[in-house]
N, CA, C and O atoms as a CHARMM CRD file, in Angstrom:
* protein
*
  344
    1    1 UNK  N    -33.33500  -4.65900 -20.01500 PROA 1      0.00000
    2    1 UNK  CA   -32.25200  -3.70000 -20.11400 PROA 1      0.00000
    3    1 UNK  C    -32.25400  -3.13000 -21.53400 PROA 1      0.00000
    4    1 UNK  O    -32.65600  -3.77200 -22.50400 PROA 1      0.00000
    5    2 UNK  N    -31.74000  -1.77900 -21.59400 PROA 2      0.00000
    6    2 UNK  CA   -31.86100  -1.09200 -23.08800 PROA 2      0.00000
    7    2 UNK  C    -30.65000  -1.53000 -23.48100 PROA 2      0.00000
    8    2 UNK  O    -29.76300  -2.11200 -22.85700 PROA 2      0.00000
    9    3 UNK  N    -30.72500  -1.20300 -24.50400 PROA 3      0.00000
   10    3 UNK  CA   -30.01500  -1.75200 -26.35700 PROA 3      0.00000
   11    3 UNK  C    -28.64400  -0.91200 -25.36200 PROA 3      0.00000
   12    3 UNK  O    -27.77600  -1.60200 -24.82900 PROA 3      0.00000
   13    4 UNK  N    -28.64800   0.16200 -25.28000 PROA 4      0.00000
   14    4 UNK  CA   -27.43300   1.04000 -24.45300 PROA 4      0.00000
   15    4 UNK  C    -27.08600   0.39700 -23.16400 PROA 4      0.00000
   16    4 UNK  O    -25.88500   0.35300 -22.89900 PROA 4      0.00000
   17    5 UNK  N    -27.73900   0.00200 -22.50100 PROA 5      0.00000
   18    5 UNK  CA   -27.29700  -0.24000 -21.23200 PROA 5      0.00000
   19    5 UNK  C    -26.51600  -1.56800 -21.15100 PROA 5      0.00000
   20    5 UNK  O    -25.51400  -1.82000 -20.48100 PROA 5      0.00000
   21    6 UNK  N    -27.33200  -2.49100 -22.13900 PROA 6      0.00000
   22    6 UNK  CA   -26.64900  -3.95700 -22.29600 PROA 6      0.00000
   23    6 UNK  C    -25.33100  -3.71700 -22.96800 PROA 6      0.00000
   24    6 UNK  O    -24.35500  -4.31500 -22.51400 PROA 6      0.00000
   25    7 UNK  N    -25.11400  -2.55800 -24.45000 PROA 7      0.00000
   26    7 UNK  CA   -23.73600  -2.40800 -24.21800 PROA 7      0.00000
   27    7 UNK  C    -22.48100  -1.85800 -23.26200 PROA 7      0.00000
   28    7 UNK  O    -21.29900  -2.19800 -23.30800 PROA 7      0.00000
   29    8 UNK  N    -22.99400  -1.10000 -22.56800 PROA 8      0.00000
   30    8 UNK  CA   -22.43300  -0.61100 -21.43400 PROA 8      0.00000
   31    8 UNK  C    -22.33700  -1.70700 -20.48200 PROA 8      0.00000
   32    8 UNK  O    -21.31800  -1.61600 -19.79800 PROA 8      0.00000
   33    9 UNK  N    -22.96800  -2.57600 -20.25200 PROA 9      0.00000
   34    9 UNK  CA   -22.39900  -3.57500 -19.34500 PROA 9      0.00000
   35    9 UNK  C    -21.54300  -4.99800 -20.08400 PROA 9      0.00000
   36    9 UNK  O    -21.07000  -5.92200 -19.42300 PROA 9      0.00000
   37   10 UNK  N    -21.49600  -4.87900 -21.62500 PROA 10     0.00000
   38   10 UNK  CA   -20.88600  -5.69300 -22.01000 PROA 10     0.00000
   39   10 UNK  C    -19.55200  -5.32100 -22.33200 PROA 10     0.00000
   40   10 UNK  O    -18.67100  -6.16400 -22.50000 PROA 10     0.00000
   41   11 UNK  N    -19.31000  -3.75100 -22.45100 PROA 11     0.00000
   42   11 UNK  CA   -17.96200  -2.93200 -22.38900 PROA 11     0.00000
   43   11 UNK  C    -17.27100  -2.87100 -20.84400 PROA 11     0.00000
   44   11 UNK  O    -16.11000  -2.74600 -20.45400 PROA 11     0.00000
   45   12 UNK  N    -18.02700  -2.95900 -20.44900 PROA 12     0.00000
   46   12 UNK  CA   -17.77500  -3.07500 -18.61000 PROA 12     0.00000
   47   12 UNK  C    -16.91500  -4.78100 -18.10700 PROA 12     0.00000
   48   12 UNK  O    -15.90200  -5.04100 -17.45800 PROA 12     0.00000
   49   13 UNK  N    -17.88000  -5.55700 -18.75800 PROA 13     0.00000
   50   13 UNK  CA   -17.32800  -6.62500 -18.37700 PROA 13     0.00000
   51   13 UNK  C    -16.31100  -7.27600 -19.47400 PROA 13     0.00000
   52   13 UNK  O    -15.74100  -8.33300 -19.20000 PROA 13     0.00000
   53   14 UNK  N    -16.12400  -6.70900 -20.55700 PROA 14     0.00000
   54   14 UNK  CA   -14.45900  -6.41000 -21.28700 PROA 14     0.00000
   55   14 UNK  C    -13.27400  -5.61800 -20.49300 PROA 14     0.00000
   56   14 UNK  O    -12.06700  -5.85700 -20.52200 PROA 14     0.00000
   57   15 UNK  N    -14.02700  -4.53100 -19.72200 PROA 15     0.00000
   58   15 UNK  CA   -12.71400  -4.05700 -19.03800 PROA 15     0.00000
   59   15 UNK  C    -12.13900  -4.98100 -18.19800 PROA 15     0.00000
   60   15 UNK  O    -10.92600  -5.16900 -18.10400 PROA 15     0.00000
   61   16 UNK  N    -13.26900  -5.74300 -17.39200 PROA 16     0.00000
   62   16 UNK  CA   -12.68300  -6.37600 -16.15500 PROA 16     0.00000
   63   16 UNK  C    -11.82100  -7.45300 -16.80500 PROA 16     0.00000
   64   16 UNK  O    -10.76800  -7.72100 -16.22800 PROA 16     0.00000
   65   17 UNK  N    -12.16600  -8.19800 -18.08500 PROA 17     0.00000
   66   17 UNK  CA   -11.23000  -9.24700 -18.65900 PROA 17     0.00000
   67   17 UNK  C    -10.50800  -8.82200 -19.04400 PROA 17     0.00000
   68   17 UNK  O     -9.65200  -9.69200 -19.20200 PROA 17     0.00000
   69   18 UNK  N     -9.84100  -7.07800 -19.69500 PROA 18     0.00000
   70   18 UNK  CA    -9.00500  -6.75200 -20.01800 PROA 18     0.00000
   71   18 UNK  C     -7.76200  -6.63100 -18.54200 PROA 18     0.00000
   72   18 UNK  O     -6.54400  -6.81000 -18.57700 PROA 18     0.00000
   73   19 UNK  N     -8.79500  -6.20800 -17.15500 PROA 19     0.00000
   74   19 UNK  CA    -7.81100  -5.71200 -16.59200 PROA 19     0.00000
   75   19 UNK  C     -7.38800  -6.91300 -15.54300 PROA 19     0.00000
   76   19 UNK  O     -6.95700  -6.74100 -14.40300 PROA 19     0.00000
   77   20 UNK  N     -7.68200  -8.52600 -16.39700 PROA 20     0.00000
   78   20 UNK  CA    -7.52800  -9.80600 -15.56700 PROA 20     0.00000
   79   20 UNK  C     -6.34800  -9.95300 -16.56600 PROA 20     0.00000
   80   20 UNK  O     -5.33300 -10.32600 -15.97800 PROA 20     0.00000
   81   21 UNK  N     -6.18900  -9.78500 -17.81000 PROA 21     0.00000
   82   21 UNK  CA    -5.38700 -10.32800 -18.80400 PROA 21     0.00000
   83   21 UNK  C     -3.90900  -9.71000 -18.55800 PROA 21     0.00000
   84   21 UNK  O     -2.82100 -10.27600 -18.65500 PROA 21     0.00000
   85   22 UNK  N     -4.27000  -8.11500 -18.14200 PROA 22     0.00000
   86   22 UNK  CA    -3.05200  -7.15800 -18.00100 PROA 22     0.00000
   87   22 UNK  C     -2.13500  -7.21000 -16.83200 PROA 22     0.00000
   88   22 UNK  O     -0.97300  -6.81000 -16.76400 PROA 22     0.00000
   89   23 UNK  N     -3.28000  -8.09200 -15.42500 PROA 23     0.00000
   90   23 UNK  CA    -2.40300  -8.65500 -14.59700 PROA 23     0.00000
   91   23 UNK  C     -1.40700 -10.24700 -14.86500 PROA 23     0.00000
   92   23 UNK  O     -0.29900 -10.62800 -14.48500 PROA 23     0.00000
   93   24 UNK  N     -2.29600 -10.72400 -15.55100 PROA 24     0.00000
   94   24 UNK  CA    -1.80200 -11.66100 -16.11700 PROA 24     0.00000
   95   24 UNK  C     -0.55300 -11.74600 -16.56800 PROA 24     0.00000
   96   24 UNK  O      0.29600 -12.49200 -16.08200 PROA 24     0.00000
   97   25 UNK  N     -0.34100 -10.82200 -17.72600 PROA 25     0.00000
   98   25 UNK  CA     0.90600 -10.60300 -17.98600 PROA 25     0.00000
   99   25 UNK  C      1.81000  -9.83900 -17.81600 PROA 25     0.00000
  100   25 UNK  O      2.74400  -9.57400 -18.57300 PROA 25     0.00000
  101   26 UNK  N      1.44000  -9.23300 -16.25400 PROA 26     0.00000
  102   26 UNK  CA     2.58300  -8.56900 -15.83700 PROA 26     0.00000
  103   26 UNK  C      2.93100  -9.71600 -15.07100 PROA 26     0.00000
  104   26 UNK  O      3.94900 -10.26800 -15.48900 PROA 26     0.00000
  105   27 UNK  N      2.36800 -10.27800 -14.01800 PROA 27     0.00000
  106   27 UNK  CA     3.31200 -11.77600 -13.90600 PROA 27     0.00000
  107   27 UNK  C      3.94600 -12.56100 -14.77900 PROA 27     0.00000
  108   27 UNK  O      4.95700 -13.16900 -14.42800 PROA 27     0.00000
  109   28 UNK  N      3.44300 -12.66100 -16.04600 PROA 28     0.00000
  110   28 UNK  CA     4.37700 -13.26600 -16.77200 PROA 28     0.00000
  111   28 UNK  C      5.69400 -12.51300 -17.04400 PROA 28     0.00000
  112   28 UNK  O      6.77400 -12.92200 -16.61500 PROA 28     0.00000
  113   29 UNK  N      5.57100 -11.54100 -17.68000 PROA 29     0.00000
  114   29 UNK  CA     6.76700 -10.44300 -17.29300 PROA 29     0.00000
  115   29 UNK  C      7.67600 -10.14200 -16.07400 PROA 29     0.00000
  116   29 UNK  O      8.75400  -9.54900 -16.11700 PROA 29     0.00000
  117   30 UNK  N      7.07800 -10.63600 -15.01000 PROA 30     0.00000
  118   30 UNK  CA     8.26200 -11.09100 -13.69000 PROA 30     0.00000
  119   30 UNK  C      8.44900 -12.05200 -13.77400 PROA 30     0.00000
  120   30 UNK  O      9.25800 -12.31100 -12.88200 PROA 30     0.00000
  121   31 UNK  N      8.10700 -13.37900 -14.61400 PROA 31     0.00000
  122   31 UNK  CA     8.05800 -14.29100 -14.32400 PROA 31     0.00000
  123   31 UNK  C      9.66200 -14.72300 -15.52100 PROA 31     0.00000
  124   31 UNK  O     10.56700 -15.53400 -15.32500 PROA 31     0.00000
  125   32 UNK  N      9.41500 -13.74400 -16.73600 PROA 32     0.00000
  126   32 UNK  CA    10.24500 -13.87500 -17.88300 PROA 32     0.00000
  127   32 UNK  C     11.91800 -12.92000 -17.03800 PROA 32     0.00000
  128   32 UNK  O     13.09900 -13.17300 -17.27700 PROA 32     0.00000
  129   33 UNK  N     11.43200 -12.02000 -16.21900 PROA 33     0.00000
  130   33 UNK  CA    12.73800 -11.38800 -15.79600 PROA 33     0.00000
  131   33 UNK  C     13.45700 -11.67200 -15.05900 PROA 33     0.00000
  132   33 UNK  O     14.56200 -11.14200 -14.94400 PROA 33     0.00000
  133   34 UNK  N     12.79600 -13.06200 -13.99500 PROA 34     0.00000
  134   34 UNK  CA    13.49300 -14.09100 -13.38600 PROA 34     0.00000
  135   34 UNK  C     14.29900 -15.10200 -13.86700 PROA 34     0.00000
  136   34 UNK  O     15.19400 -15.68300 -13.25200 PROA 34     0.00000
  137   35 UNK  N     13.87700 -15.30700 -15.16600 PROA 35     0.00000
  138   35 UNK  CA    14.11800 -16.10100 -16.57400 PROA 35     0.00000
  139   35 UNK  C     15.89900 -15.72700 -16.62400 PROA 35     0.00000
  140   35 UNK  O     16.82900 -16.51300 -16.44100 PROA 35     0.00000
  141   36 UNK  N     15.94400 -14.42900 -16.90000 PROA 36     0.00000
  142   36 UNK  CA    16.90000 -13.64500 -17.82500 PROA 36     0.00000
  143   36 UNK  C     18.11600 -13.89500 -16.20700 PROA 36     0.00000
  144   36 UNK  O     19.17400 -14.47500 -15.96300 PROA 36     0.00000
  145   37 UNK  N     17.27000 -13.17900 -15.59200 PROA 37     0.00000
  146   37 UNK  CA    18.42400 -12.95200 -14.01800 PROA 37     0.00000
  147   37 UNK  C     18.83500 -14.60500 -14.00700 PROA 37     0.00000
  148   37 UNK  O     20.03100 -14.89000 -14.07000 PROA 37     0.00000
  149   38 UNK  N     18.07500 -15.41200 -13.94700 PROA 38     0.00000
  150   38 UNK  CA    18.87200 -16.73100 -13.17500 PROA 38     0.00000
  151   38 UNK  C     19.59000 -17.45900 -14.70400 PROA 38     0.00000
  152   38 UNK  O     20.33200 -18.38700 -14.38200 PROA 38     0.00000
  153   39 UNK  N     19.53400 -17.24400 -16.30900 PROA 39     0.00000
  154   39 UNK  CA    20.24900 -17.93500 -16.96600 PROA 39     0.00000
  155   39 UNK  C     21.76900 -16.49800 -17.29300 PROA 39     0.00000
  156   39 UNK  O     22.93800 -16.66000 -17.64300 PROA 39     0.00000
  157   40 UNK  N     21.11800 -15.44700 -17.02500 PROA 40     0.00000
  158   40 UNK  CA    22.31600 -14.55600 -16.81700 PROA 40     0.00000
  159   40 UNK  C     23.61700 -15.06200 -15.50200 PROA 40     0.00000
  160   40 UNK  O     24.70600 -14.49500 -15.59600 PROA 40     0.00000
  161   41 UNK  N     23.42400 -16.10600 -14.34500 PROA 41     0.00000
  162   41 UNK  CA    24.00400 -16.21200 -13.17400 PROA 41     0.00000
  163   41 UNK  C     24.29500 -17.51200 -13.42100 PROA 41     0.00000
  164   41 UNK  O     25.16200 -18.17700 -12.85500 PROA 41     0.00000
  165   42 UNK  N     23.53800 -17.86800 -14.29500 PROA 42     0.00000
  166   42 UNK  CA    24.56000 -19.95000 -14.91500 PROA 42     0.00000
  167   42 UNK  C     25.52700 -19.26400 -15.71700 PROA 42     0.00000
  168   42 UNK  O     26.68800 -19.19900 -15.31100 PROA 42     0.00000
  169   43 UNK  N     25.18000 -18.72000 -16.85300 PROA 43     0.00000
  170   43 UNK  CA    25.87100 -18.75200 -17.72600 PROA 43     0.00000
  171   43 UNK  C     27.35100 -17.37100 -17.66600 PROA 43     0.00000
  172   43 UNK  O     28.09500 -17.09400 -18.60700 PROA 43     0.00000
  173   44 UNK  N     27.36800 -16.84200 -16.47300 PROA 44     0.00000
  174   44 UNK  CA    28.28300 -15.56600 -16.40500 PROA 44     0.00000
  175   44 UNK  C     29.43700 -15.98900 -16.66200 PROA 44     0.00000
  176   44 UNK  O     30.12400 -16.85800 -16.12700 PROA 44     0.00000
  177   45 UNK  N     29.71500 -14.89700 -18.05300 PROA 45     0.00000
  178   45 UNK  CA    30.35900 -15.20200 -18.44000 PROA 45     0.00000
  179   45 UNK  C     30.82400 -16.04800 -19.42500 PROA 45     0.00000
  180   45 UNK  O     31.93800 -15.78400 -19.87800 PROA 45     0.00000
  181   46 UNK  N     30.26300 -16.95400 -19.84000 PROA 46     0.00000
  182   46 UNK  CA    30.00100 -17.80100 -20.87200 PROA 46     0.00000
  183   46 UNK  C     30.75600 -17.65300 -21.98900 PROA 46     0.00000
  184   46 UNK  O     31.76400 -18.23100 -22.39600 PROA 46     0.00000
  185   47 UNK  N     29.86500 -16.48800 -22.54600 PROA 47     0.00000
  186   47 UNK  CA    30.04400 -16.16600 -23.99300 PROA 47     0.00000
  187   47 UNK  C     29.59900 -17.00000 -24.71800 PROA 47     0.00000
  188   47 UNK  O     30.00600 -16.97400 -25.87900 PROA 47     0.00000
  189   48 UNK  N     28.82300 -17.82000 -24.41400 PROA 48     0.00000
  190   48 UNK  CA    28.49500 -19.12200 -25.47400 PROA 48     0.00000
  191   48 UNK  C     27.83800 -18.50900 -26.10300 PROA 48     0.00000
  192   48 UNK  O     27.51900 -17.43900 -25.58300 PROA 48     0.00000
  193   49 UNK  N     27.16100 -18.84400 -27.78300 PROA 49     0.00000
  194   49 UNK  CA    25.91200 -18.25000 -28.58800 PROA 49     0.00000
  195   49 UNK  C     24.38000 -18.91100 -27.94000 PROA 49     0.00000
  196   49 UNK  O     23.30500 -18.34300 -27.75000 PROA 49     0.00000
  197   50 UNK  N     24.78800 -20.30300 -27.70900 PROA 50     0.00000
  198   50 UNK  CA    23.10800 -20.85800 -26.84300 PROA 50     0.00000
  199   50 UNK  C     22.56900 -19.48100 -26.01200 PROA 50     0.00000
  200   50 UNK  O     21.56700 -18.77400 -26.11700 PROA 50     0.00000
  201   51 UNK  N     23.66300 -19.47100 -25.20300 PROA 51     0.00000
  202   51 UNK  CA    23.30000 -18.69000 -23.85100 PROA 51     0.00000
  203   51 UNK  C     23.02800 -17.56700 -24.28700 PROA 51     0.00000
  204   51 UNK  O     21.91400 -17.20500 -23.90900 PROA 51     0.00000
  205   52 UNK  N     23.77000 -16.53500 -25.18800 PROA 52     0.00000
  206   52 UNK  CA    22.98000 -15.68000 -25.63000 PROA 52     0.00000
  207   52 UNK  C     22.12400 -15.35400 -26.23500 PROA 52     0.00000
  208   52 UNK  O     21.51900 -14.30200 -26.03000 PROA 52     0.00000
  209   53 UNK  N     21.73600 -16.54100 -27.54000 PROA 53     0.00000
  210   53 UNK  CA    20.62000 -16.62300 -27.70800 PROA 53     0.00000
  211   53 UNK  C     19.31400 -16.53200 -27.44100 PROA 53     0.00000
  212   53 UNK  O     18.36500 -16.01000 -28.02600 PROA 53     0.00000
  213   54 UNK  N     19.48700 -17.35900 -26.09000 PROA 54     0.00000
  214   54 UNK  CA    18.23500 -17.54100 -25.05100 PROA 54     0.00000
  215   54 UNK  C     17.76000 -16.29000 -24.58000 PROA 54     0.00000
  216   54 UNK  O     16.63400 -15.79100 -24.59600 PROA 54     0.00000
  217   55 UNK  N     19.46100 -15.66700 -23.92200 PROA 55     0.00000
  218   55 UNK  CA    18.79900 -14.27600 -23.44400 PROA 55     0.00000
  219   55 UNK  C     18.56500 -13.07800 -24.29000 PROA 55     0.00000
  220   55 UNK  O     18.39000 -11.90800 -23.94700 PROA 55     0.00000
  221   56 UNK  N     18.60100 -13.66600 -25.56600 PROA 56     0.00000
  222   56 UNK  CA    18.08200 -12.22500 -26.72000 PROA 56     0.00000
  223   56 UNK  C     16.35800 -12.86200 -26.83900 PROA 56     0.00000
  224   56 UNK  O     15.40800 -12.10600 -27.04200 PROA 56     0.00000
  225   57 UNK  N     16.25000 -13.98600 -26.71100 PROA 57     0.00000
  226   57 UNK  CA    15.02400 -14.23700 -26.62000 PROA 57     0.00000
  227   57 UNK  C     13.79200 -14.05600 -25.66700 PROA 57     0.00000
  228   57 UNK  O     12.58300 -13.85500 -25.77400 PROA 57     0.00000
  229   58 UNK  N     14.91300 -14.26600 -24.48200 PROA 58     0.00000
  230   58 UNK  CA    13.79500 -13.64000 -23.10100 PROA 58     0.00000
  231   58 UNK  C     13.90400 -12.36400 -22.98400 PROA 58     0.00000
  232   58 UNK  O     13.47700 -11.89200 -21.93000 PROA 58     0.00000
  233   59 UNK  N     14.51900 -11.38300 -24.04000 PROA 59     0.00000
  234   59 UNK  CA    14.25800 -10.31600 -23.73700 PROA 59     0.00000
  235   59 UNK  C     12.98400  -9.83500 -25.23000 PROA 59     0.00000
  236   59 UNK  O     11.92900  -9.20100 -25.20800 PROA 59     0.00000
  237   60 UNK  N     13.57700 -10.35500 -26.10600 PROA 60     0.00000
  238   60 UNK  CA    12.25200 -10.00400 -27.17500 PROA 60     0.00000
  239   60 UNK  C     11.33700 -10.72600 -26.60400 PROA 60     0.00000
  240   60 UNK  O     10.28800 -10.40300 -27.16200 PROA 60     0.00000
  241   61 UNK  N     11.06500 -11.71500 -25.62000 PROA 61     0.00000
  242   61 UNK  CA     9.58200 -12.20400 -24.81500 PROA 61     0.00000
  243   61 UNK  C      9.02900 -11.15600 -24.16800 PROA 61     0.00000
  244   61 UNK  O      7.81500 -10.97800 -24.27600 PROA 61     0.00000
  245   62 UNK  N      9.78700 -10.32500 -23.42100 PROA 62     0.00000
  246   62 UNK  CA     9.46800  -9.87500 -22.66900 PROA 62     0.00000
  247   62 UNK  C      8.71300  -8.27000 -23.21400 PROA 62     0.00000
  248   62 UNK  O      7.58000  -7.85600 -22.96800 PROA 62     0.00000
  249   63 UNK  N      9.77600  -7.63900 -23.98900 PROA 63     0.00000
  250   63 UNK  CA     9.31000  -6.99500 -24.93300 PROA 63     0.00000
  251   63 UNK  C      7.67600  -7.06800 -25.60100 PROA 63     0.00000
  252   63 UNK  O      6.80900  -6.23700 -25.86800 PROA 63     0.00000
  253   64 UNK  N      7.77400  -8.10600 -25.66500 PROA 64     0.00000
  254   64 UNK  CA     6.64600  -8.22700 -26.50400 PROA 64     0.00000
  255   64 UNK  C      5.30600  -8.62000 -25.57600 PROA 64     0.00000
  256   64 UNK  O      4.23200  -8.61900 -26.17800 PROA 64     0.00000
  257   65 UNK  N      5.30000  -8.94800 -24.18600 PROA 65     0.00000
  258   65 UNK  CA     4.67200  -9.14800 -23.46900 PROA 65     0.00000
  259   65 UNK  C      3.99700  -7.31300 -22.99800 PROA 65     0.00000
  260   65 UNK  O      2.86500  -6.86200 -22.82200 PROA 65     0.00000
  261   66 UNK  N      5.48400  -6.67500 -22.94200 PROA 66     0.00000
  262   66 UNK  CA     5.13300  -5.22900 -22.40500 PROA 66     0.00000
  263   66 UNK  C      4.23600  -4.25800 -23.31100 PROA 66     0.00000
  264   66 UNK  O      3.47900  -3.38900 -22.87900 PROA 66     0.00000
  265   67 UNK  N      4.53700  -4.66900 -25.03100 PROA 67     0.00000
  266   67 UNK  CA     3.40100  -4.32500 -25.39700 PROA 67     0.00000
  267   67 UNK  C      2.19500  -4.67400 -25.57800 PROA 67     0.00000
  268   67 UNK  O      1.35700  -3.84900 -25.94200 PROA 67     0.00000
  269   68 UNK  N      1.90700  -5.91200 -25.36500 PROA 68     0.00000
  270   68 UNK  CA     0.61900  -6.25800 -25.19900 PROA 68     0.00000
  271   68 UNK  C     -0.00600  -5.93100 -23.75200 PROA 68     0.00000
  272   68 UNK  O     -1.15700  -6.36700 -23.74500 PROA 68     0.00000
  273   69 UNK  N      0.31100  -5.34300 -22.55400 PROA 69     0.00000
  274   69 UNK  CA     0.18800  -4.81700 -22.10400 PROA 69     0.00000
  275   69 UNK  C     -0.41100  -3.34100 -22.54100 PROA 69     0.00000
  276   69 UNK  O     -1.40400  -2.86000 -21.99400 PROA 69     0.00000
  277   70 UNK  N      0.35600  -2.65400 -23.64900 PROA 70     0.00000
  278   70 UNK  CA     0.39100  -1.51500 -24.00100 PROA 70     0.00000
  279   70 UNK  C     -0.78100  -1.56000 -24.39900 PROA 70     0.00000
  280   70 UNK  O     -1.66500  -0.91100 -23.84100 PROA 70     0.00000
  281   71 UNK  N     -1.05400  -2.52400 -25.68900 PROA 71     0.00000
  282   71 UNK  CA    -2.13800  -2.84500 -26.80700 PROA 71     0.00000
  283   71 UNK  C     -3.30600  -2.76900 -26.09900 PROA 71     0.00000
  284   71 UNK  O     -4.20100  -1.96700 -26.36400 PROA 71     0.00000
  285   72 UNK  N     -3.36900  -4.33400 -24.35700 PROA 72     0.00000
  286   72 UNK  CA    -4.68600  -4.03400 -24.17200 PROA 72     0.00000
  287   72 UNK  C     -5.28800  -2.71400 -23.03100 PROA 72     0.00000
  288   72 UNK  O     -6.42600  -2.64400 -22.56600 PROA 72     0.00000
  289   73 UNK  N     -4.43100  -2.00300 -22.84600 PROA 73     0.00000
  290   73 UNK  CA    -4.67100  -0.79600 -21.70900 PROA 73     0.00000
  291   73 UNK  C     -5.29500   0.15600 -22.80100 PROA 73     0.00000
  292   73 UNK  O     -6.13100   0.97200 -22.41500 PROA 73     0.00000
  293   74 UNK  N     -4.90100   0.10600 -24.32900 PROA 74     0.00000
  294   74 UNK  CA    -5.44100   1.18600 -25.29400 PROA 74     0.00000
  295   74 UNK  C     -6.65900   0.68900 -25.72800 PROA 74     0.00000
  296   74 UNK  O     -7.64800   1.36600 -26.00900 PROA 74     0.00000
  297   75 UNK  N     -6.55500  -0.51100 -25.77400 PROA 75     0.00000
  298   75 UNK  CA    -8.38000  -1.15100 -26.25800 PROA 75     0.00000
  299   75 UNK  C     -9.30600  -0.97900 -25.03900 PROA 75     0.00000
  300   75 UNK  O    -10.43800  -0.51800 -25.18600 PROA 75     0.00000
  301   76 UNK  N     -8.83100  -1.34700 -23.84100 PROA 76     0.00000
  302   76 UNK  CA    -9.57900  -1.32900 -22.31700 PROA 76     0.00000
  303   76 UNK  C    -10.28700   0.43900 -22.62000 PROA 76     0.00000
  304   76 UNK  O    -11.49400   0.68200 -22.60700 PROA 76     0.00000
  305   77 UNK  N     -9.16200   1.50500 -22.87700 PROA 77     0.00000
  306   77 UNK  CA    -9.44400   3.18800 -22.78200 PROA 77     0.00000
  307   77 UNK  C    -10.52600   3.67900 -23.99200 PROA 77     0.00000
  308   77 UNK  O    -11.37200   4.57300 -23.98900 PROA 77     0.00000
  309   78 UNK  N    -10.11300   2.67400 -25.05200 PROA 78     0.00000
  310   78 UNK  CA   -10.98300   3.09600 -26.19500 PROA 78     0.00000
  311   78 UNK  C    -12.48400   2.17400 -25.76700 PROA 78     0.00000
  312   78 UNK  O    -13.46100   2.87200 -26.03700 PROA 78     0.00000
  313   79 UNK  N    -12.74800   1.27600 -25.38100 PROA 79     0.00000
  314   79 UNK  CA   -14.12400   0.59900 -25.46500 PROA 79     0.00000
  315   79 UNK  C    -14.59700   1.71200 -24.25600 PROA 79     0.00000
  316   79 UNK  O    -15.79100   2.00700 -24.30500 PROA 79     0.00000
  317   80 UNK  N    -13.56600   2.54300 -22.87300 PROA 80     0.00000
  318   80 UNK  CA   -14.45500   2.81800 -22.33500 PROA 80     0.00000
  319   80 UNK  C    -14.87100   4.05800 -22.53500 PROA 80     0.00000
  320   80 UNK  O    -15.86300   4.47200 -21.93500 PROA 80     0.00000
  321   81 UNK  N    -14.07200   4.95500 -23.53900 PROA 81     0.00000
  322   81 UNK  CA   -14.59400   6.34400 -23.81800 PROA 81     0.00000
  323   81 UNK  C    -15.64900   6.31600 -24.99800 PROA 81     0.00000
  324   81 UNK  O    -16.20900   7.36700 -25.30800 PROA 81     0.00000
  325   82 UNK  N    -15.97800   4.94100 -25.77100 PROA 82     0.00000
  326   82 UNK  CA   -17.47300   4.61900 -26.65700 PROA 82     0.00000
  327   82 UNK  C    -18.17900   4.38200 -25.34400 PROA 82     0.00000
  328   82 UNK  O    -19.18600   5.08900 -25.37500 PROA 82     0.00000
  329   83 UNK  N    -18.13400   3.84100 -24.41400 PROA 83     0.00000
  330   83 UNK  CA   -19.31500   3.56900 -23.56000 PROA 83     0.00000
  331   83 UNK  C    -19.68900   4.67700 -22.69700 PROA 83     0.00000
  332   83 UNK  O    -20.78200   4.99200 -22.22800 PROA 83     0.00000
  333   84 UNK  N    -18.42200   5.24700 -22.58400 PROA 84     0.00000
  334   84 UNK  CA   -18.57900   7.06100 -22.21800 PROA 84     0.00000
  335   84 UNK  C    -19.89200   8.17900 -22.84500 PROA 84     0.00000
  336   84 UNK  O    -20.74300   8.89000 -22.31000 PROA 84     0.00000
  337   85 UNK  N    -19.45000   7.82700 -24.40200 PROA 85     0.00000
  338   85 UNK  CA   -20.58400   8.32200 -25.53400 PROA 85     0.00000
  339   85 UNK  C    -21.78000   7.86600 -25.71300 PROA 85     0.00000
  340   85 UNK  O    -22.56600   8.55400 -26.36500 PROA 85     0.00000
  341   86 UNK  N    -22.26800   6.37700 -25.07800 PROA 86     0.00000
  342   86 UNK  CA   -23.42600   6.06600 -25.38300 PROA 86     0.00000
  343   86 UNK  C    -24.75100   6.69500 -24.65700 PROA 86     0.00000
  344   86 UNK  O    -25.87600   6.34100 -25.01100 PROA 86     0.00000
């Protein structure tokens, strides 16, 4: 295989781990919003600081899950418009 082609199939098989990782953490991201819904339905009402705590936390989790989502859909687009160019 050429010097080009072996990168093209090694950018290829980055997408597919990119686009295993991105499912990945969109389950985790349902998985974190189930989080929020069921300590939102203990605690209704509360007002405690624990409880809100938690849920300022499962929401900056979640947050931060959605951009890494973001992050790897822009690395997945950029490796494939270089392999576009080769």
């Amino acid at each position: 295989m050429s010097a080009i082609g072996e990168a093209k199939a090694q950018i290829a098989a980055a997408s597919d781990e990119a686009d295993q990782a991105m499912e990945a953490v969109a389950q985790a991201i349902q998985s974190v919003d189930e989080a929020l819904s069921l300590i939102g339905q203990a605690a209704e009402d509360s007002g405690h600081d624990k409880v809100e705590e938690a849920q300022r936390m499962y929401a900056e989790s979640k947050d931060k899950l959605e951009e890494a989502v973001t992050l790897l859909r822009g690395a997945k687009e950029t490796a494939d418009e270089y392999a576009a160019n080769l």
